[in-house]
C-alpha positions as CSV (number, residue, x, y, z in Angstrom):
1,X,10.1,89.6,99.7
2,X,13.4,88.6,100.5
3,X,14.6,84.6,101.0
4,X,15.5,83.6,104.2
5,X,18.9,82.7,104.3
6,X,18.8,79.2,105.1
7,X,17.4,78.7,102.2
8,X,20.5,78.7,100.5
9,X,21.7,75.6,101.9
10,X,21.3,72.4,99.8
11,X,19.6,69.8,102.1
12,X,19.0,66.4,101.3
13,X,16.6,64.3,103.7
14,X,16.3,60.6,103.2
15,X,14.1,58.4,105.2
16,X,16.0,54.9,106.1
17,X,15.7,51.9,108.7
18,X,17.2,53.6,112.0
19,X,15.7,54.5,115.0
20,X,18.5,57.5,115.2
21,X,18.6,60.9,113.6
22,X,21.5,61.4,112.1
23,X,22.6,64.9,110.2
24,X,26.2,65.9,108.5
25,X,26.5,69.3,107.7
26,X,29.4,69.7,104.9
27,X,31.5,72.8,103.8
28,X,34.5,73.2,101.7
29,X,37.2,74.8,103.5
30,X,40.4,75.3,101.6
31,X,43.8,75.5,103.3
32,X,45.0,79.0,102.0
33,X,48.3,78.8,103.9
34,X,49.7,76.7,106.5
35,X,48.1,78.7,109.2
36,X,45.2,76.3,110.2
37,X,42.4,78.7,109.8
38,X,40.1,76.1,108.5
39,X,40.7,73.8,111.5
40,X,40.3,77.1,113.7
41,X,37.0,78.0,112.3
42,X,35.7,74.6,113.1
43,X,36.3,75.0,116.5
44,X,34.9,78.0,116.8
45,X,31.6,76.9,115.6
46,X,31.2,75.1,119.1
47,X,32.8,79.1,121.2
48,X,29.2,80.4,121.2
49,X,27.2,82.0,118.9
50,X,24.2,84.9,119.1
51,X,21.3,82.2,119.6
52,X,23.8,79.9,122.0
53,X,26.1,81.8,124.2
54,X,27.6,79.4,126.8
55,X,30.8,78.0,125.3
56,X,30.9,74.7,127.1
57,X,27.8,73.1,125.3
58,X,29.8,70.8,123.2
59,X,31.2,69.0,126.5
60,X,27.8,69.1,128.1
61,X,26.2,67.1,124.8
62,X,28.3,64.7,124.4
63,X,28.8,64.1,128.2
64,X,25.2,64.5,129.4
65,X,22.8,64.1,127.3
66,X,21.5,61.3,124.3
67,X,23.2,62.6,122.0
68,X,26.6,63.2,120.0
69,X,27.9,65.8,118.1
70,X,31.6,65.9,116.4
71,X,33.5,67.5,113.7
72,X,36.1,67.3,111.4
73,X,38.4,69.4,109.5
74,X,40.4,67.2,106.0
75,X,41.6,68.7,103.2
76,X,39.5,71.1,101.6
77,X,36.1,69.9,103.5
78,X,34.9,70.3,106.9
79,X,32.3,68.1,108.2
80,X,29.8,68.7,111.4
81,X,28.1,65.5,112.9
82,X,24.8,65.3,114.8
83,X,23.3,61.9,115.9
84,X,20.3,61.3,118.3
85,X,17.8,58.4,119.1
86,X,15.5,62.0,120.4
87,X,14.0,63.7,117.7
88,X,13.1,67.0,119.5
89,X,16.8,67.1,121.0
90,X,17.7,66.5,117.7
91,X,16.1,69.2,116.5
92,X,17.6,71.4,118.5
93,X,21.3,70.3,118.3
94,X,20.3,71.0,114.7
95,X,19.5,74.5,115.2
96,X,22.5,74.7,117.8
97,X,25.4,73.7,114.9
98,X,23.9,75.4,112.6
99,X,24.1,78.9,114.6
100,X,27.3,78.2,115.1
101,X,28.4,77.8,111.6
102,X,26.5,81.3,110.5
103,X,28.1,82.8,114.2
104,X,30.7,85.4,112.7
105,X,32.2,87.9,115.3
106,X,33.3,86.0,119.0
107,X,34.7,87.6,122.1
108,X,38.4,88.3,121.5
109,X,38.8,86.1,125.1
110,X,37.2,82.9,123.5
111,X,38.9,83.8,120.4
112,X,42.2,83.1,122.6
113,X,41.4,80.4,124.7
114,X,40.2,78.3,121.7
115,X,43.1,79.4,119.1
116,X,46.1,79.3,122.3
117,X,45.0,76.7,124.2
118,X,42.5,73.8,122.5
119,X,43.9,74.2,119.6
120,X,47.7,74.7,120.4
121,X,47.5,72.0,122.7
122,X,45.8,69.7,119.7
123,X,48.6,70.4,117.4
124,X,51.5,69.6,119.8
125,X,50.1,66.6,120.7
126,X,50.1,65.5,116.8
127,X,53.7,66.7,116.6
128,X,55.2,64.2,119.0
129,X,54.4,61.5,117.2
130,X,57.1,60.7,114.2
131,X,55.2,59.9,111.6
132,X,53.3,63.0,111.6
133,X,56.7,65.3,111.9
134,X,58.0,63.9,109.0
135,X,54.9,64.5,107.0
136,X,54.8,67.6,108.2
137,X,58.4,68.3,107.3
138,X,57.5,67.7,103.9
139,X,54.5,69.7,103.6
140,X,56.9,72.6,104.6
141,X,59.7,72.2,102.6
142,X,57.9,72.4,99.5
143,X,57.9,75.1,97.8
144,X,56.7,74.3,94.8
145,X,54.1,75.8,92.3
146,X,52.1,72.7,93.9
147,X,52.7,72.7,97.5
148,X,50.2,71.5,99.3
149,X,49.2,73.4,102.5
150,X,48.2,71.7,106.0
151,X,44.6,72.3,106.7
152,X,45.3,71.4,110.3
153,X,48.3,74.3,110.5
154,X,51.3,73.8,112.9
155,X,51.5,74.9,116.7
156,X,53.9,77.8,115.8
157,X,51.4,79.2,113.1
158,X,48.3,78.9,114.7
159,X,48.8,82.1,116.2
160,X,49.4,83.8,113.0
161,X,45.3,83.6,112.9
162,X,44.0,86.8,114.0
163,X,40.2,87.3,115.2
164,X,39.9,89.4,112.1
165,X,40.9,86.8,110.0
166,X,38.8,84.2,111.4
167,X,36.0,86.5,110.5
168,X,36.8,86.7,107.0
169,X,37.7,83.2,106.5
170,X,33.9,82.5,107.9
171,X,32.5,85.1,105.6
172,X,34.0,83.5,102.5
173,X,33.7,80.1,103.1
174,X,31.0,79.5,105.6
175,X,28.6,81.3,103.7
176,X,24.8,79.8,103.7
177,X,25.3,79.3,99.8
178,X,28.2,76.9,101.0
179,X,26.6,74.4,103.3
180,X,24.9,71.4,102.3
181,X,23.0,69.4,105.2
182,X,22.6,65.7,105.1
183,X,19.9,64.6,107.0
184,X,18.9,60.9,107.7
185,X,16.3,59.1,110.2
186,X,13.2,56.8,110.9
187,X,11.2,59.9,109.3
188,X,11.4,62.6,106.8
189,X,12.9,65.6,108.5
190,X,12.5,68.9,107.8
191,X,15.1,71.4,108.8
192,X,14.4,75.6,109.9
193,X,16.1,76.9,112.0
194,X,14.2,77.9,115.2
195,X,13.0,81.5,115.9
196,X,13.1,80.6,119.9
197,X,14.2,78.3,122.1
198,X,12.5,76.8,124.9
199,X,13.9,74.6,127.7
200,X,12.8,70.7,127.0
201,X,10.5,69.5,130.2
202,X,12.1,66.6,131.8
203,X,11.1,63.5,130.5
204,X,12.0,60.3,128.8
205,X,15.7,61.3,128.0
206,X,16.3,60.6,131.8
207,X,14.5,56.8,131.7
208,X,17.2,55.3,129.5
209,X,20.0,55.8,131.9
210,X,18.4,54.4,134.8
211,X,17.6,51.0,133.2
212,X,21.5,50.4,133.6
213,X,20.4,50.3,137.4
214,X,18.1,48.0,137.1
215,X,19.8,45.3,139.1
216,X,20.5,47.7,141.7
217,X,18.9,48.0,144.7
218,X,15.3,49.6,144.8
219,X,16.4,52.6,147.0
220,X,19.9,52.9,145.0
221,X,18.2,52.8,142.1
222,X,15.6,55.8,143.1
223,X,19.0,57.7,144.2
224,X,20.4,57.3,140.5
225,X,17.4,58.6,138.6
226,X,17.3,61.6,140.4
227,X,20.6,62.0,140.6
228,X,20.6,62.1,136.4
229,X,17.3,63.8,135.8
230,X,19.1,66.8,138.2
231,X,21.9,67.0,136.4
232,X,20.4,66.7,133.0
233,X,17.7,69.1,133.8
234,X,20.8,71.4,134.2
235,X,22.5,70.6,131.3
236,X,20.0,71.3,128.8
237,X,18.9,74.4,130.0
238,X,23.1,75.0,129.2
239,X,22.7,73.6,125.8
240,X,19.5,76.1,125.3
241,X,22.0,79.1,126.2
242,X,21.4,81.4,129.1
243,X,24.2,83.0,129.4
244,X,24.9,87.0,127.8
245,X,27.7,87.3,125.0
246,X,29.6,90.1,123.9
247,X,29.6,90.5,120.6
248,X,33.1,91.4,118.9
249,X,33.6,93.2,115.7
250,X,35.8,92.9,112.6
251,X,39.0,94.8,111.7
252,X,42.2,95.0,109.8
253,X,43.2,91.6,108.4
254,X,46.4,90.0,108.5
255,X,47.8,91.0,104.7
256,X,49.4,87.9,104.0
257,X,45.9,85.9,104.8
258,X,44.1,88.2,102.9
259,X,46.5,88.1,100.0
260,X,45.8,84.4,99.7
261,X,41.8,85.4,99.8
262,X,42.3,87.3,96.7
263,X,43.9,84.4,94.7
């Protein structure tokens, strides 16, 4: 019989004195040029994947609902962040990250909006401040035996990333084998991923916010709950993904990247 994949990954649980669930998933993700395909793939891990299709989630979690989820690219490592005081949203934003780390193959349109536009728009925004160019000027004008190369890449070589190459970069490096998930929380927590997803009920999530309106007026105070069990009732049906995506496919790779691979 064969293991499930999952099983590959090295988790660690720990029990501790929080009322919040708190999980870091943690890859190594060399920099293999100065393109920024590290920093690329970790974006893309919030552009849909098979299980969670709608590419606006990440907003809608953070914005909406009890919960945060970040990440972070550095050199060599790239770390995913999940914290929640709800244990069964939790659980899912669990199963949500982690989907999008095993997601491979994207639509060639998200592929471009996330690479020419997040991205791009990321990178230009750390290049106007002087500092950063002149550490950047350095990482490129060595070129030494033991130049370093920028994890983040540059807003002219972002584009040098190809959908292809995003694929294989994922392949080599985001590999189950790879992954090791840190788990912490008021109880021991077992991680699988889910084999389907329902839609939470409304519930308890929506209570929270309207004790800020406590000092509100009765009838303004009515008009606020509702008003944020509506919308939160929407937004986590998003988060569950009910929306179709095309699935792309992998091709020729861009030789230089793929030279690199083979070091």
């Amino acid at each position: 019989m064969l293991e499930e994949p999952w099983l590959q990954m090295k988790i660690v649980s720990k029990v501790v004195d929080s009322s919040i669930y708190n999980a870091v998933f943690a890859l190594k993700t060399p920099a293999l040029d100065h393109s920024g395909i590290s920093h690329l793939a970790e974006h893309m891990v919030f552009r849909g994947s098979t299980k969670y299709p709608a590419n606006h989630e990440l907003f809608i979690i953070n914005s909406l609902l009890p919960a945060t989820v970040n990440a972070s690219t550095q050199n060599g490592v790239t770390f995913y962040f999940i914290s929640s005081k709800e244990k069964s949203l939790f659980m899912l934003l669990l199963d949500y990250v982690y989907s999008g780390l095993v997601q491979i193959t994207y639509q060639q349109s998200e592929f471009l909006l996330e690479r020419d536009g997040v991205v791009y728009r990321e990178l230009q925004m750390y290049e106007k401040h002087l500092n950063y160019a002149v550490d950047v000027a350095a990482l490129r004008g060595d070129s030494s035996p033991e130049n370093v190369y920028h994890y983040g890449g540059f807003s002219d070589t972002i584009a040098l990333s190809s959908i292809e190459d995003l694929a294989l970069y994922k392949q080599s490096f985001y590999r189950h084998e790879h992954i090791t998930l840190y788990l912490n929380g008021p109880e021991q927590i077992d991680f699988k991923p889910l084999s389907q997803v329902s839609t939470p009920s409304k519930h308890h999530y929506y209570s929270e916010k309207a004790l800020h309106t406590e000092n509100a007026e009765a009838e303004d105070t009515a008009a606020v709950v509702e008003a944020v069990a509506t919308t939160e009732e929407a937004a986590i049906e998003e988060v569950v993904g009910l929306l179709k995506l095309g699935v792309g496919g992998a091709g020729r790779f861009r030789h230089g990247f793929r030279g690199r691979m083979a070091q």
